[in-house]
C-alpha positions as CSV (number, residue, x, y, z in Angstrom):
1,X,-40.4,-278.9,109.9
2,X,-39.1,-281.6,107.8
3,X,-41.4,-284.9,107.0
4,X,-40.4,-287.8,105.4
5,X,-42.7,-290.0,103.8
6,X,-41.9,-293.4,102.9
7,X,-43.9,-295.6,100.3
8,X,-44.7,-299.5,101.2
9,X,-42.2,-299.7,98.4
10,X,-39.0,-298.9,100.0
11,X,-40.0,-300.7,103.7
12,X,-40.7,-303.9,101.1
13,X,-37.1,-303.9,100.2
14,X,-35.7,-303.0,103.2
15,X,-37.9,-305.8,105.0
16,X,-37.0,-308.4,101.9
17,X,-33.1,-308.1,103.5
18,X,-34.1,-307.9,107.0
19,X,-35.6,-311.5,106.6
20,X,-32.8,-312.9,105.4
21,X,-30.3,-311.1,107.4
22,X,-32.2,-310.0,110.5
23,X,-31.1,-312.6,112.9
24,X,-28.0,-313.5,114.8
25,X,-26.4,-316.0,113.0
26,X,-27.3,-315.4,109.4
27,X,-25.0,-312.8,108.6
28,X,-22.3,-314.8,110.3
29,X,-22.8,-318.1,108.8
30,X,-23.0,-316.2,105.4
31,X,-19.8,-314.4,105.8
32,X,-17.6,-318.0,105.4
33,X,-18.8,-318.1,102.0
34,X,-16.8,-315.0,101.6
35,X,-13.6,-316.9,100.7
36,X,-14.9,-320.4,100.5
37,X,-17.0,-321.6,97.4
38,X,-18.3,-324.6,99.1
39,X,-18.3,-324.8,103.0
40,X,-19.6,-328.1,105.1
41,X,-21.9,-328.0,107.9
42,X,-19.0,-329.0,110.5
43,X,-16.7,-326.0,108.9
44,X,-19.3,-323.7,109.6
45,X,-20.4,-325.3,113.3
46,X,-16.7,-324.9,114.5
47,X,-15.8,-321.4,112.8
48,X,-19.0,-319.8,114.3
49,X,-18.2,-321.3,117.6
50,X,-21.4,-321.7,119.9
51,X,-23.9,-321.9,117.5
52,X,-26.6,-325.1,118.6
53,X,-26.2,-327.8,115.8
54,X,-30.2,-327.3,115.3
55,X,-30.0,-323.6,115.2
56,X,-27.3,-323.9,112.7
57,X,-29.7,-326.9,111.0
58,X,-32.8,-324.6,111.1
59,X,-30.4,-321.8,109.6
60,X,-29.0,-323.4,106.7
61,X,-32.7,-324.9,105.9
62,X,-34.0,-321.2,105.6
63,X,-31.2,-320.0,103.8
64,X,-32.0,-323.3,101.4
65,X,-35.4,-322.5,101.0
66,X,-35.1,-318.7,100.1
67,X,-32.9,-319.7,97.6
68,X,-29.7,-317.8,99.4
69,X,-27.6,-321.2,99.4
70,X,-27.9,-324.4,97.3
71,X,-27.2,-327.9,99.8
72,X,-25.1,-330.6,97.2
73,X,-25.0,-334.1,98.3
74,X,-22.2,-334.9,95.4
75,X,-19.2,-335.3,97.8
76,X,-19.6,-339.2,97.5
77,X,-20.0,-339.9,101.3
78,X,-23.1,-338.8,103.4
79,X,-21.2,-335.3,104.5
80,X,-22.9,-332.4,102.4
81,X,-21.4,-329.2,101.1
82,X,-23.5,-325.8,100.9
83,X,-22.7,-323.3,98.3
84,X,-24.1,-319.7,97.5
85,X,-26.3,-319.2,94.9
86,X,-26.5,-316.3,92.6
87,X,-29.2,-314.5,94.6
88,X,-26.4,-315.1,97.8
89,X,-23.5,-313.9,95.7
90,X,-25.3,-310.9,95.0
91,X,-25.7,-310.6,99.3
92,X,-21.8,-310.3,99.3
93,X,-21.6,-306.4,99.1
94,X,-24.1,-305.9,101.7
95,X,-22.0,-308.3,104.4
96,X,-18.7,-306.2,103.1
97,X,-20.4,-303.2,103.6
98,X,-21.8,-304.5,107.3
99,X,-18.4,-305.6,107.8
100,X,-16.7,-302.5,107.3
101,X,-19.3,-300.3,109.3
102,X,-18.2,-302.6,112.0
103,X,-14.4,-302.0,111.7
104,X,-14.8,-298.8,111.9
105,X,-17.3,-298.2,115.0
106,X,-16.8,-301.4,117.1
């Protein structure tokens, strides 16, 4: 018999993605900024496609504050544009990788 032991260590780094990434619509709103550097809050409502406008709200807000995706009000009218921060560019491989595990087994 075969036991595997795993140290607080490697659950910690799984668990710091799953926080990020462990809901419905995270991985999905992250996966615009695969082709676009900057993406506005109406892009993203009507590419996701049933998405509540406050769940989308209380999304981007998380993603803000975890430092995933930078908000910039520079676009000289009250519209907003989000961009990915280097700690979200570096989340890139992991949605490629999700997305081909999905290719291939849905």
């Amino acid at each position: 018999m075969v036991t595997t032991v795993t140290t607080d260590n490697e659950i910690g780094c799984i668990k710091a993605a799953t926080d990020i990434l462990g809901d419905k619509w995270t991985p999905q709103l992250l996966r615009f900024f695969i082709n676009e550097e900057k993406v506005r809050f109406c892009q993203i409502q009507d590419l996701v496609g049933g998405i509540n406008p406050r769940t989308l709200s209380a999304r981007l807000a998380q993603l803000e504050d975890k430092g995933i995706i930078i908000k910039d009000h520079a676009t000289g009218n009250s519209r907003c544009e989000y961009s990915l921060t280097e700690k979200g560019r570096d989340l890139m491989p992991v949605l490629h990788a999700m997305q081909s595990w999905s290719t291939q087994y849905s």
